[in-house]
C-alpha positions in Angstrom: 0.0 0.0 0.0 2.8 2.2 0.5 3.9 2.1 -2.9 0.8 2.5 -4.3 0.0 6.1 -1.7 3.9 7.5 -3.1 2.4 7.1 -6.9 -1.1 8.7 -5.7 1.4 11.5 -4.0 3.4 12.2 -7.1 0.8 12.9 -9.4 -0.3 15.7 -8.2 3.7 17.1 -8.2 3.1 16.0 -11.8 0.3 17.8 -12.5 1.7 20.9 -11.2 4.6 21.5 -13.5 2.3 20.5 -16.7 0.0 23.4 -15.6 3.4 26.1 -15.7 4.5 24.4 -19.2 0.8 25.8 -21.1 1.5 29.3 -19.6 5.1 29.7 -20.7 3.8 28.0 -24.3 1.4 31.1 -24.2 3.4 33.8 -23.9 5.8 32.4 -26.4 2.8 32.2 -28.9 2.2 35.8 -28.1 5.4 37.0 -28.8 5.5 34.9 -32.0 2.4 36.5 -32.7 3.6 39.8 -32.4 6.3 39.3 -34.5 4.4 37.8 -37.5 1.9 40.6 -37.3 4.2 42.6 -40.1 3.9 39.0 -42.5 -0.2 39.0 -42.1 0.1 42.5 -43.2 2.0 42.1 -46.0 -0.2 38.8 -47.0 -3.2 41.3 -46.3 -1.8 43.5 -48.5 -2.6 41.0 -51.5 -5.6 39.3 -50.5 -8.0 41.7 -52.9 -7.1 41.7 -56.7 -9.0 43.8 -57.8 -12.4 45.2 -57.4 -15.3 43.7 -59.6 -16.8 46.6 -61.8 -20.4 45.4 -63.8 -23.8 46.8 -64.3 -24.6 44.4 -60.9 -21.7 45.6 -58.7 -22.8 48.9 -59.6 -26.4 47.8 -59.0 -25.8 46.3 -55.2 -23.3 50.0 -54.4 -26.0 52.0 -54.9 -28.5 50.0 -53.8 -26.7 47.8 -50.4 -23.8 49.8 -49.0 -21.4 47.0 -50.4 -18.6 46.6 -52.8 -17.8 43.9 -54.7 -14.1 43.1 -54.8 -11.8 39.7 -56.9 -10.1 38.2 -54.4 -7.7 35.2 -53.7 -8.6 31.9 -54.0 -7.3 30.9 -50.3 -8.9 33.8 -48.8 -11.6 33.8 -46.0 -13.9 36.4 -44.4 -11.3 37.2 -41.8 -8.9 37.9 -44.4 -11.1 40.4 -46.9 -12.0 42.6 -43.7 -8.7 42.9 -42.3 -7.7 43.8 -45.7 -10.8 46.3 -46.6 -9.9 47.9 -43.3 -6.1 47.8 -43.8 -6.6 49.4 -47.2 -8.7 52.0 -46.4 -7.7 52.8 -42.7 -7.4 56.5 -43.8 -10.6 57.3 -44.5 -11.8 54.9 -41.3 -13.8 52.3 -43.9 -15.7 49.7 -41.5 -17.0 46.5 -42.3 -20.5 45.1 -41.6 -19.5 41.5 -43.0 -18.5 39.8 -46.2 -20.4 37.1 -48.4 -18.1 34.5 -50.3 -18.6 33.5 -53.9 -16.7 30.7 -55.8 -16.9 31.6 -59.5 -16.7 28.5 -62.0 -14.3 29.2 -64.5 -16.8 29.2 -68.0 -16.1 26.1 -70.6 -15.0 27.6 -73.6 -14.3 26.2 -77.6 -11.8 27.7 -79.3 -12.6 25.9 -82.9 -12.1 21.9 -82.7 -10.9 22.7 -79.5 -12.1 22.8 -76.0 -10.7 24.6 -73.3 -12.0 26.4 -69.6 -11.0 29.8 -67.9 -9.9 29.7 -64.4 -11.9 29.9 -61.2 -12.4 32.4 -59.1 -13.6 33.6 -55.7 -15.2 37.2 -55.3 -16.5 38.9 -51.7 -18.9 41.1 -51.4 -18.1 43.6 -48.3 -20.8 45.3 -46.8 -20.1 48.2 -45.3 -21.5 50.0 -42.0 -23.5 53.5 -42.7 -21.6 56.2 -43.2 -18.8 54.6 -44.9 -18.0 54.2 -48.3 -15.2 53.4 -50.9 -15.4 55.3 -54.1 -13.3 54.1 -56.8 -13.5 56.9 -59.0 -12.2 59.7 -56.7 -9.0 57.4 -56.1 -7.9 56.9 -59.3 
């Protein structure tokens, strides 16, 4: 019985360093954090290609507050607001949310042959009231 009461009182000595590895794990996380900030910035620097301009992007500005924009194909939400708001930081643009689209590339014949564009993903950002993002004016 002995043997088995020292192996009950160990564990807990166990248990206590484990709990001071997780806490020194955190704080190197947020210093690695802290130094990859400046690489998410320049990664959100390329996350939007190009903004989308049609008769229906046109269509939902006026109408919805948002802007349609091309983005990259491993982009999420996350990524297209930090990005919106990185862009546009100046003029204090703020985002209500973002919609992802996957765009099938269209299958096209080129005489005999047969051939299909590329797909692509587009966000539409919907901005809060009182901001906007006027293309025109920036150019």
């Amino acid at each position: 019985m002995s043997a088995a009461k020292k192996t009950a009182a160990e564990k807990p000595a166990a248990k206590k360093t484990a709990t001071k590895a997780p806490k020194a794990a955190k704080a190197e996380k947020t210093a690695k954090a802290s130094a990859t900030s400046a690489v998410d910035e320049s990664r959100l620097m390329t996350v939007l290609l190009a903004p989308v301009v049609s008769e229906k992007a046109t269509f939902i500005s006026d109408k919805h507050n948002q802007v349609v924009f091309r983005v990259r194909q491993d982009a999420d939400k996350r990524d297209v607001k930090a990005a919106v708001e990185l862009l546009w930081k100046d003029k204090k643009v703020e985002v209500a949310g973002v919609r992802m689209v996957n765009v099938r590339g269209k299958t096209k014949r080129f005489g005999v042959f047969s051939g299909k564009r590329r797909n692509w993903k587009k966000a539409y950002v919907s901005l809060k009231p009182g901001t906007e993002i006027n293309f025109a004016q920036e150019a």
